[in-house]
C-alpha positions, 0 to 999 in steps of 0.5 A: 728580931729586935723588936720582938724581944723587947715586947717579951722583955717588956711583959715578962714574967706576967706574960705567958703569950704574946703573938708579935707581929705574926702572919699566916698564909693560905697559900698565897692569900694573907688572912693573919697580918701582922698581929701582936697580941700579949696575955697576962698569966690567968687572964681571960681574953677573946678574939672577936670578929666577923667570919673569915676576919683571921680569929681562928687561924690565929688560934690555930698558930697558938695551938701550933697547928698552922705555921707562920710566914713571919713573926713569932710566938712566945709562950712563957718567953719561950719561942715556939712559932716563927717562919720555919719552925712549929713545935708541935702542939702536943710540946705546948702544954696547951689545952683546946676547946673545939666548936664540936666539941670532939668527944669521942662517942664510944667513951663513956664521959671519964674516959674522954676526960682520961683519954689525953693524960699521958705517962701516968698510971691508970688509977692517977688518970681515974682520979683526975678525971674524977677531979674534973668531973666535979670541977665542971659538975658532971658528977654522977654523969661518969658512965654516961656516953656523949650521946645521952647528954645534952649539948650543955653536958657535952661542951663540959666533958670538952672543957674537962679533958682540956683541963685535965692535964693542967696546962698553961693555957687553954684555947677556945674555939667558937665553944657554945656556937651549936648551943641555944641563947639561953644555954649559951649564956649560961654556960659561958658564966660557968666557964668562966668561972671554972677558968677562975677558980683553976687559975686558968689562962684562956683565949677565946676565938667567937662572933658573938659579941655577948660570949665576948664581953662574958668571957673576956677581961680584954677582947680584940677586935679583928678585921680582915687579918688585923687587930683592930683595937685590943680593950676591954669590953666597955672601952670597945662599946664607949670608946671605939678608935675606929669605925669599924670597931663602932660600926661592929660592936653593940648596936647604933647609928651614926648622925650628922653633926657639926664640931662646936667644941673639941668635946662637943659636936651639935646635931638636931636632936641637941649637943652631944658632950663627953670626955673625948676630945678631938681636934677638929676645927669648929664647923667641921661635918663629923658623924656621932655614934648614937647607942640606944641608951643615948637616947632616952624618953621624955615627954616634956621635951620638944623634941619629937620623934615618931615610932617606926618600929619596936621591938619587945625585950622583957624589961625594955622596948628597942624602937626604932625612931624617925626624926623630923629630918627624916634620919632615923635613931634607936631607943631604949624605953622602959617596957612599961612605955608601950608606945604605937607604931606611928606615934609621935614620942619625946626624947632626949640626948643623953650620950655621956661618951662622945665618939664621931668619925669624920664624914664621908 
């Protein structure tokens, strides 16, 4: 146990998780292998990956709801899972967020946000629940019952008894997956910003790339049980360490190129430069990520490539280009630059971040 006391040594008293080298099983299948985490107190941070990736059984172990067949979790340096022993949720001041929100439908909205509060007097449990009604902007909707409010509405009630008993940390399980893009987006900036203002800690468990990099100040990236790489949402779009983790976040494509420079690798749309060096020998095959905002219009380029497809986006057009060797990139234009499928355009390299990967 050594090693787990020094990560704790190492970030207390800022810390008020950290997940060192935990495992859980179903049965005899691993699905959390050996992940260590830390969370700093009032920070917002995300665990992102695909389904069946281990995101919201780790949740869970937070939560104290699944044990742990090895490792352990502290909470403000205080060990509260290890194989062996959960304490139970209810004695870990830890507020949760469900995907379905899990109101109960014949409570009006102040007394699903009352009905956690324990060992206080009924007038005490109506004015927090009257604090976080304003907290969440649900005034006037007190009486309501769930089903006369809208998804949006309900998710808030859901985050309003959750930070009802002030705790020290709230878990958010996959929160607006049953909510509409539009209403997604917006509810994940107003909870972030509520989180803020309360000076709340919060983990977040999604698929959903953009409810991450909303949400998250650090997001980590998971894979089959393990965490691929812990960042922030920039470094993990610019400065992938894996490739999955390239492959996973944001969209692009990989290209061919050859080593010429430790930062600079050459491929038949130019030279792609940046900060990152690598020591690969010059000549050596690699692959390139190549984003969409790499590749940018210009009509007196020579290098030439024709539209395959197009996608309209409001401000911008997604295209869908093929190179004269055959291998096909995507493009960010202006959506003013409304281009026909089969015309030829010119394009640029414009990568400022250089990230390749060995070739197969």
């Amino acid at each position: 146990m050594a090693g787990f006391a020094s990560i704790v040594a190492i970030t207390a008293p800022d810390t008020i998780l950290t997940l060192a080298g935990i495992e859980c099983r179903y049965d005899d299948r691993i699905v959390v292998n050996g992940l260590d985490m830390r969370v700093e107190r009032g920070s917002l941070v995300c665990l992102l990956g695909p389904s069946g990736c281990g995101k919201t059984t780790a949740l869970r172990a937070i939560a104290g709801f699944h044990p742990l067949t090895r490792g352990e979790i502290f909470l403000g340096g205080t060990v509260v899972s290890h194989a062996g022993f959960t304490l139970p949720p209810e004695r870990r001041r830890i507020g949760m967020v469900f995907q379905d929100y899990a109101l109960f439908p014949h409570l009006s909205v102040a007394d699903n946000i009352a009905f956690g509060l324990r060992d206080m007097t009924r007038a005490r449990k109506r004015a927090l629940a009257a604090e976080m009604i304003d907290v969440v902007g649900l005034t006037g909707l007190e009486h309501r019952y769930p089903h006369e409010l809208s998804g949006g509405q309900q998710q808030r009630v859901a985050l309003a008894r959750a930070l009802a008993p002030h705790p020290q940390l709230i878990l958010l399980d996959e929160p607006f997956s049953n909510l509409d893009v539009e209403m997604r987006q917006r509810l994940s900036e107003e909870v972030r910003t509520i989180l803020e203002r309360q000076q709340i800690t919060a983990v977040l468990v999604t698929h959903d790339q953009q409810e991450a990099f909303a949400l998250g100040d650090q997001v980590g990236v998971m894979y089959e049980g393990k965490l691929l790489q812990w960042d922030t949402p920039y470094n993990l779009y610019h400065q992938p360490n894996c490739r999955f983790v390239a492959d996973f976040i944001g969209q692009g494509v990989f290209l061919p190129g050859t080593v010429v420079a430790p930062n600079a690798v050459e491929t038949e749309i130019g030279v792609c430069q940046g900060q990152r060096t690598y020591a690969w020998n010059p000549g050596t095959r690699v692959e390139v990520l190549l984003r969409p905002d790499d590749i940018v219009p210009d009509s007196e380029n020579g290098q030439r490539a024709g539209v395959v497809k197009k996608a309209f986006m409001g401000a911008e057009i997604l295209y869908t280009l093929r190179l004269a060797g055959g291998r096909q990139v995507l493009s960010l234009f202006p959506s003013h630059a409304n281009h026909a499928i089969g015309e030829h355009i010119g394009i640029r390299l414009a990568a400022e971040h250089l990230v390749a990967f060995p070739a197969d």
